[in-house]
MMTF fields as JSON, N, C-alpha, C and O atoms, coordinates in Angstrom:
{
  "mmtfVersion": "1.0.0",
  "mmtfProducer": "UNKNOWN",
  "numBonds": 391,
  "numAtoms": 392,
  "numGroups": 98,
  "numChains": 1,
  "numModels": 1,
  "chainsPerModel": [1],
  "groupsPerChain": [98],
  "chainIdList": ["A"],
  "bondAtomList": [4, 2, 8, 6, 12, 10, 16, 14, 20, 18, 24, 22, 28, 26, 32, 30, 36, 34, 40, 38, 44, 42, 48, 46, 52, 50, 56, 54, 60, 58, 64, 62, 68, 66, 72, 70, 76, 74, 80, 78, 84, 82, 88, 86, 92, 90, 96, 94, 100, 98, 104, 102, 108, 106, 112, 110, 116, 114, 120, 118, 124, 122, 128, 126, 132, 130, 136, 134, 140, 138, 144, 142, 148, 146, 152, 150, 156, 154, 160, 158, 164, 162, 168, 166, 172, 170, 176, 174, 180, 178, 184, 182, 188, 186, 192, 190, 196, 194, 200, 198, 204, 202, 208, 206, 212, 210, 216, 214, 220, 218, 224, 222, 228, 226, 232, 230, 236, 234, 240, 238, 244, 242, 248, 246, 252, 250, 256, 254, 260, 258, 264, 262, 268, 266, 272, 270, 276, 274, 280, 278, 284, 282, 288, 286, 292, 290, 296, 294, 300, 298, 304, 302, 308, 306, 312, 310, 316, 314, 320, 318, 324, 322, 328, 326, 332, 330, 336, 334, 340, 338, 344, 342, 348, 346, 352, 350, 356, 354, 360, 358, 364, 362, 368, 366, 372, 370, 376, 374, 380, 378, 384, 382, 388, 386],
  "bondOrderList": [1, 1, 1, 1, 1, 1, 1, 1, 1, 1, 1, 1, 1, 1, 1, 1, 1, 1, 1, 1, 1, 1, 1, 1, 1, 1, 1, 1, 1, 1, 1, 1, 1, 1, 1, 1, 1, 1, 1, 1, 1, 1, 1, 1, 1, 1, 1, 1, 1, 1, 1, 1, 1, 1, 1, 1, 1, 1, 1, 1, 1, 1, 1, 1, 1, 1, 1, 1, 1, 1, 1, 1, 1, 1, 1, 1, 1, 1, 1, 1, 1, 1, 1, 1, 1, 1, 1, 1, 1, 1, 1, 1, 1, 1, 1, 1, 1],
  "groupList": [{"groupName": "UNK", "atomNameList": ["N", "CA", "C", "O"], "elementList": ["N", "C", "C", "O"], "formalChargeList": [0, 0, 0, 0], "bondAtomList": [1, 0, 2, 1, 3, 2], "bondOrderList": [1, 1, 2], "singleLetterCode": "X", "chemCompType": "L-PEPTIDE LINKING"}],
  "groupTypeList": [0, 0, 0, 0, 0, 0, 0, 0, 0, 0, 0, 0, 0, 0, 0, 0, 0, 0, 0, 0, 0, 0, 0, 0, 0, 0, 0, 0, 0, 0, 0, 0, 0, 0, 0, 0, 0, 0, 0, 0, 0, 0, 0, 0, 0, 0, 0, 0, 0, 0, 0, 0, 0, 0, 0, 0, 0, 0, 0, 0, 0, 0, 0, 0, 0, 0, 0, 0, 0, 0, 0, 0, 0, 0, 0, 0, 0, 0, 0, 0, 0, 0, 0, 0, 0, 0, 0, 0, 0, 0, 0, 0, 0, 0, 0, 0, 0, 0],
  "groupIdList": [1, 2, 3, 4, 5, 6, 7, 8, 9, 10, 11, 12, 13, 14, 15, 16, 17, 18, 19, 20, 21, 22, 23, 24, 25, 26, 27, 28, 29, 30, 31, 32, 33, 34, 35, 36, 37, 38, 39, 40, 41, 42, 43, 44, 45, 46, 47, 48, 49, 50, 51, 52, 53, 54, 55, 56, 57, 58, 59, 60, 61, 62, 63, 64, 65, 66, 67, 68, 69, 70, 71, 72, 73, 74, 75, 76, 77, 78, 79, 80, 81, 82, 83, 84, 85, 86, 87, 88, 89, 90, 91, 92, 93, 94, 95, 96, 97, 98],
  "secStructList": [7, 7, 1, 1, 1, 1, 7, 7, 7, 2, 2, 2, 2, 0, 0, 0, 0, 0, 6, 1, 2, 2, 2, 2, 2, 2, 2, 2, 2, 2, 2, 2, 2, 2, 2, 2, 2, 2, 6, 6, 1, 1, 7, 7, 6, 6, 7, 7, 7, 3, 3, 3, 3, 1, 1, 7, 6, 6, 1, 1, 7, 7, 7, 7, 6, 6, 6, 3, 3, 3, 3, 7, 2, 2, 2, 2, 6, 7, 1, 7, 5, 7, 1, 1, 1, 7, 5, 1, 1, 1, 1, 7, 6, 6, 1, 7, 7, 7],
  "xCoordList": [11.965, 12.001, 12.315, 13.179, 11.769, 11.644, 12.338, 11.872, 13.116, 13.457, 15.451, 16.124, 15.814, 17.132, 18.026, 17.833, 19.04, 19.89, 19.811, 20.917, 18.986, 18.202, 17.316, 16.761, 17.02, 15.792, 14.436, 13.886, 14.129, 12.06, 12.037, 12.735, 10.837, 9.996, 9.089, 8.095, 8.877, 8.27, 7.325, 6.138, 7.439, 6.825, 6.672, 5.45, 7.02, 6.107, 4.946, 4.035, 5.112, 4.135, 3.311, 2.206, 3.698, 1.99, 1.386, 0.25, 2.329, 1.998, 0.797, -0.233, 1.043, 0.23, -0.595, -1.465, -0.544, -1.535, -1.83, -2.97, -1.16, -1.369, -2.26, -3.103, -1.827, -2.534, -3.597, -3.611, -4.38, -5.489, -6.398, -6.262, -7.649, -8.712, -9.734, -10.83, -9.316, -10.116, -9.352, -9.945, -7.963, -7.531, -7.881, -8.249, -7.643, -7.633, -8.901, -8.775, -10.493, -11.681, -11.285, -11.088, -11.134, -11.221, -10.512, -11.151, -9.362, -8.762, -9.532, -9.6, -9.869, -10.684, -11.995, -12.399, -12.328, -13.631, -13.111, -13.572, -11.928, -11.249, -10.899, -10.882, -10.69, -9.88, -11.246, -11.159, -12.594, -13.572, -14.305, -15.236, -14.102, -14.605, -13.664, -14.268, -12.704, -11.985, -11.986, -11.852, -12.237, -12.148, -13.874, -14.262, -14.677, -16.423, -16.267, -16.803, -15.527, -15.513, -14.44, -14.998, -13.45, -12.666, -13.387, -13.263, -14.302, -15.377, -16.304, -17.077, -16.578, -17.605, -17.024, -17.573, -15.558, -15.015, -14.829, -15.209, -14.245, -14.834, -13.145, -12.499, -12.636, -11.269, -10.206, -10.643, -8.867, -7.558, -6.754, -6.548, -6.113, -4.501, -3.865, -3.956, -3.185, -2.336, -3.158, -2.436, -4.173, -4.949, -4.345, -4.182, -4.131, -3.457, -5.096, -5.279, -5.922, -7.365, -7.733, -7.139, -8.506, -8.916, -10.378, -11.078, -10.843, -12.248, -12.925, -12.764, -14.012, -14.207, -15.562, -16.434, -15.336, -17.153, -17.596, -16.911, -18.844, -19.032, -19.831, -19.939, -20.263, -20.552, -19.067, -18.61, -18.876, -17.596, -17.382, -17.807, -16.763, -17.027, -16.67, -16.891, -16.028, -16.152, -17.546, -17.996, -18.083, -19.522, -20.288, -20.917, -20.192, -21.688, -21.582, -22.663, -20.587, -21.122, -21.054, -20.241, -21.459, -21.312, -20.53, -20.279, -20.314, -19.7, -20.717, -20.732, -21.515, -22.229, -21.952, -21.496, -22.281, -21.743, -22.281, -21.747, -23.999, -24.46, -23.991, -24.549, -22.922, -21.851, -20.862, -20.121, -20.605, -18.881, -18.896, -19.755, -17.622, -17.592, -16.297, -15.572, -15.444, -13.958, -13.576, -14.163, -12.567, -11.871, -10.103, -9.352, -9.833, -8.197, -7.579, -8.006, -6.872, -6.088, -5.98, -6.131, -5.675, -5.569, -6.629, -6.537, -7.975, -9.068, -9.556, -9.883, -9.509, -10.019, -9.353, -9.913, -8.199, -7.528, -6.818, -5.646, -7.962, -7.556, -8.42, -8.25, -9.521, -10.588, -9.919, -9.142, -10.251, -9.761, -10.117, -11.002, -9.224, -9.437, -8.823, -8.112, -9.743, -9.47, -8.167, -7.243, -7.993, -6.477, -6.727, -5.768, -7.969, -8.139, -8.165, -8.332, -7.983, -7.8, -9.418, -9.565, -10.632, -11.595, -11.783, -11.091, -13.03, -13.111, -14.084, -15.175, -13.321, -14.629, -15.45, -16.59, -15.256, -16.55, -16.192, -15.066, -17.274, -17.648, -17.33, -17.79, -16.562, -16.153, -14.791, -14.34, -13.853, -12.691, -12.079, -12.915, -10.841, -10.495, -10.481, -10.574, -10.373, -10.397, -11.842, -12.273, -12.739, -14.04, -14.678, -15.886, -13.999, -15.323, -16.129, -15.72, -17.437, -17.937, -18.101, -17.738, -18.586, -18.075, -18.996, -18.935],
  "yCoordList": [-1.911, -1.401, -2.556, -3.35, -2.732, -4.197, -3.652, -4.279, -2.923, -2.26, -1.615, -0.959, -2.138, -2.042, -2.521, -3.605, -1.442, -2.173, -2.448, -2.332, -2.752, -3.279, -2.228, -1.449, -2.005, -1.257, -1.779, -2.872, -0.418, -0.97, -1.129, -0.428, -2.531, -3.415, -2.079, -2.372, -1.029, 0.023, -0.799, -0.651, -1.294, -1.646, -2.887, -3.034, -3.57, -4.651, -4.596, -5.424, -3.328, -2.985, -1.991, -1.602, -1.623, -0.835, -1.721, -1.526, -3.36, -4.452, -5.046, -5.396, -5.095, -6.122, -5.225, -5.867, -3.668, -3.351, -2.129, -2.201, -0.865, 0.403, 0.472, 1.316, -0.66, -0.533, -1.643, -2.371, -1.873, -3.03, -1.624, -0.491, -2.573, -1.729, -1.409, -0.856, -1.687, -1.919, -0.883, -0.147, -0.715, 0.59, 1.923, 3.001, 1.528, 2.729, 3.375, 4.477, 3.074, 3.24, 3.81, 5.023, 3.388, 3.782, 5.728, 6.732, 5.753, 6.448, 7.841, 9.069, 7.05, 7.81, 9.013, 10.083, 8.047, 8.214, 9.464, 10.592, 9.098, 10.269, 11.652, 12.687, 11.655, 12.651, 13.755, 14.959, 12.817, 13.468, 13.789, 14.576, 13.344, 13.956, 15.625, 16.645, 15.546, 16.581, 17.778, 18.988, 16.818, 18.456, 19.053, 20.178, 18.026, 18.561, 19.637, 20.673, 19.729, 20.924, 21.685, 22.697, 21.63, 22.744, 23.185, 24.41, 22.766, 24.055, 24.433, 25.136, 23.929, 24.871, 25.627, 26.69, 25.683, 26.72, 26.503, 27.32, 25.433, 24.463, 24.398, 24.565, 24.036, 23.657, 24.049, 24.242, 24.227, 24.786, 23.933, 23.477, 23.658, 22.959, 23.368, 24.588, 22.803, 23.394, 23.348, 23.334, 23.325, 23.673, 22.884, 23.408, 21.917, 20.386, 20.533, 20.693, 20.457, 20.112, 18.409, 18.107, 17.635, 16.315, 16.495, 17.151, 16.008, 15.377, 14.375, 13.357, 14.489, 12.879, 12.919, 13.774, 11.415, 10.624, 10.312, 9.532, 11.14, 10.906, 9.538, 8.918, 9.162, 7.357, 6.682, 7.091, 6.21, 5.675, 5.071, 3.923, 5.328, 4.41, 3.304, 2.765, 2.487, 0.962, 0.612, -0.514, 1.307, 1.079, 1.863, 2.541, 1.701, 1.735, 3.581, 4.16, 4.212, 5.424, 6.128, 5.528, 7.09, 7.502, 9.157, 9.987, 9.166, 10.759, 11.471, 11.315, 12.3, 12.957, 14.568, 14.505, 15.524, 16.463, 16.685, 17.201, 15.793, 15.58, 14.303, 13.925, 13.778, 12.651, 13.151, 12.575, 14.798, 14.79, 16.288, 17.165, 16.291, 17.268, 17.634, 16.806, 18.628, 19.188, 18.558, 18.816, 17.859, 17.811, 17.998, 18.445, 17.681, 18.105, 17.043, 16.057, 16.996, 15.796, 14.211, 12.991, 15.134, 14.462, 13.706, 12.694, 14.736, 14.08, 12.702, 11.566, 13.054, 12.22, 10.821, 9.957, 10.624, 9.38, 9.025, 8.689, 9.207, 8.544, 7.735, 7.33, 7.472, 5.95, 4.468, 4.191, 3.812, 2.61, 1.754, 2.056, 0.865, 0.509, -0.84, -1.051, -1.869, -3.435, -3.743, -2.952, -4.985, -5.452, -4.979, -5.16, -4.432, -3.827, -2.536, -2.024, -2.048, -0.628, 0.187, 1.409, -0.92, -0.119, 0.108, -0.303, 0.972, 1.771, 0.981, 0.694, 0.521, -0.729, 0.105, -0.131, 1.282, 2.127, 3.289, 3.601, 4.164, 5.176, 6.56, 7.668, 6.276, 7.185, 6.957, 5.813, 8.316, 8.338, 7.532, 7.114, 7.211, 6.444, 7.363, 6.722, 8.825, 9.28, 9.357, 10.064, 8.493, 8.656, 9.963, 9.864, 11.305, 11.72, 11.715, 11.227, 12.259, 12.409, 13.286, 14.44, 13.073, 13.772, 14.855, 15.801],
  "zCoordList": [-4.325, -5.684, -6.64, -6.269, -7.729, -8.439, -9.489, -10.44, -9.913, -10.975, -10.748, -11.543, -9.437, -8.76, -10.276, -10.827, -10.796, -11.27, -12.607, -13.134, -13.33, -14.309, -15.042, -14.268, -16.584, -17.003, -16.601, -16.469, -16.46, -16.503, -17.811, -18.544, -18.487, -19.514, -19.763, -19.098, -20.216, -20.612, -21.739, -21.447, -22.461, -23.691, -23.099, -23.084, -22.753, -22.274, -21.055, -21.024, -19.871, -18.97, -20.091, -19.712, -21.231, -22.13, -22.761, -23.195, -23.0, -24.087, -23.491, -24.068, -22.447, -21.254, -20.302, -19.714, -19.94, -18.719, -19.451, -19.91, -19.785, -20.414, -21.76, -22.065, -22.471, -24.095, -24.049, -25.041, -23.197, -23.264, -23.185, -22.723, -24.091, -24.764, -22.896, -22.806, -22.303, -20.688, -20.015, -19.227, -20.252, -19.696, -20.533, -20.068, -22.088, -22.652, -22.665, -23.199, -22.172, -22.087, -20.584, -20.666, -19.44, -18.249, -18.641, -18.325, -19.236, -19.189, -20.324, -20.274, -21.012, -22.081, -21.73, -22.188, -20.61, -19.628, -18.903, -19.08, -17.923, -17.145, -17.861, -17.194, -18.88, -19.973, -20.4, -20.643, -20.392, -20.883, -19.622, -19.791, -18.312, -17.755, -17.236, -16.903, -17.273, -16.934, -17.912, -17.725, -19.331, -20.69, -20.427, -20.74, -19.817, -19.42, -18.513, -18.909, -17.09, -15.921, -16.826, -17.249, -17.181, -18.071, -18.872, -18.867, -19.791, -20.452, -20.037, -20.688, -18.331, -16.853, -16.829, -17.119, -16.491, -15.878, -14.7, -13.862, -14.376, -12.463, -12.219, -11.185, -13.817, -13.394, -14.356, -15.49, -14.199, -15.215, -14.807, -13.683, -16.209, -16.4, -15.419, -15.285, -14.585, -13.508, -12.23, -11.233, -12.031, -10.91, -9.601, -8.5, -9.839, -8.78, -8.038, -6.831, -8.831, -8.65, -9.396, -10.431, -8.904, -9.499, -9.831, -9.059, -10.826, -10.803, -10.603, -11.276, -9.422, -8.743, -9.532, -9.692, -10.027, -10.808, -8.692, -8.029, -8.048, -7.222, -7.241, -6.184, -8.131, -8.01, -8.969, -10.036, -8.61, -9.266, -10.034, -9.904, -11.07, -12.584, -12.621, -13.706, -11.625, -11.502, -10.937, -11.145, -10.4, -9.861, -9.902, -9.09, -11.472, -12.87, -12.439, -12.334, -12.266, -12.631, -13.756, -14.459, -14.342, -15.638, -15.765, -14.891, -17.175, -16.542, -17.836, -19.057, -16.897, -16.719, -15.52, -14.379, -16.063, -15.516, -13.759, -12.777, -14.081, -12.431, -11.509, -10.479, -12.079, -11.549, -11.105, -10.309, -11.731, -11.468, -10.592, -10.686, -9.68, -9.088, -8.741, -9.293, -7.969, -8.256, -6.165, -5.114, -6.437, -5.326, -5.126, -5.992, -4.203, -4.35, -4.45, -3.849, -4.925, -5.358, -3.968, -4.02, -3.01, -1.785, -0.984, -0.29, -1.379, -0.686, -2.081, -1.739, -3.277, -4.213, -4.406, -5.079, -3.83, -4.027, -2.594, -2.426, -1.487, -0.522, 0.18, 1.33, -0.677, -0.676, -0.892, -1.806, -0.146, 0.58, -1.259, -2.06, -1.358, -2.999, -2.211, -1.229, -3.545, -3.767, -4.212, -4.027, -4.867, -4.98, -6.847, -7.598, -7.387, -8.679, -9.02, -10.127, -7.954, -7.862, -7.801, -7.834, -7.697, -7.647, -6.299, -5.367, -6.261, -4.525, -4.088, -4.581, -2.661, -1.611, -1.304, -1.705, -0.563, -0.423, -0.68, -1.069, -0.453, -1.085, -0.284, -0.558, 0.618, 1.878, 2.056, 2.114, 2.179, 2.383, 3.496, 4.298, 3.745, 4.621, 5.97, 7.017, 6.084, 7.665, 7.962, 8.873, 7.053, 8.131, 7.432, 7.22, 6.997, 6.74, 5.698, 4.644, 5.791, 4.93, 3.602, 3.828, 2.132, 1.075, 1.187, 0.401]
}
């Protein structure tokens, strides 16, 4: 824990990683894909449902409603990811398939 003892830099981790125009687009992206299946009717506040861009928006996917689809929280963020947090491939880490 890097934070033992001491306050967390809150305003300096939004100065430097949270408030760059590269996060606030990634995030912008996520927000609109989730308010798109909430006016399907795919998904509700509360659901502990995720929405996966099935091509992945680090790799050129778009959000588009034939991009996006409803998974559970668990299966959607357990793809094997780089030291950037984007996804090496395109298949969950137990092997199966989506």
């Amino acid at each position: 824990m890097p934070y033992v003892n001491k306050p967390r830099p809150y305003k300096h981790e939004y100065e430097t990683y949270d408030g760059t125009e590269a996060v606030k687009k990634k995030r912008a992206q996520r927000n609109k894909a989730r308010r798109m299946m909430e006016a399907a009717g795919k998904v509700h506040k509360g659901d502990g449902k995720d929405v996966d861009h099935k091509t992945p928006l680090s790799k050129g996917g778009k959000t588009t409603m034939g991009n996006l689809s409803v998974k559970s929280a668990s299966a959607n963020r357990s793809f094997s990811r780089n030291s950037d947090s984007s996804v090496k491939k395109n298949k969950p880490k137990n092997g199966n398939s989506r």
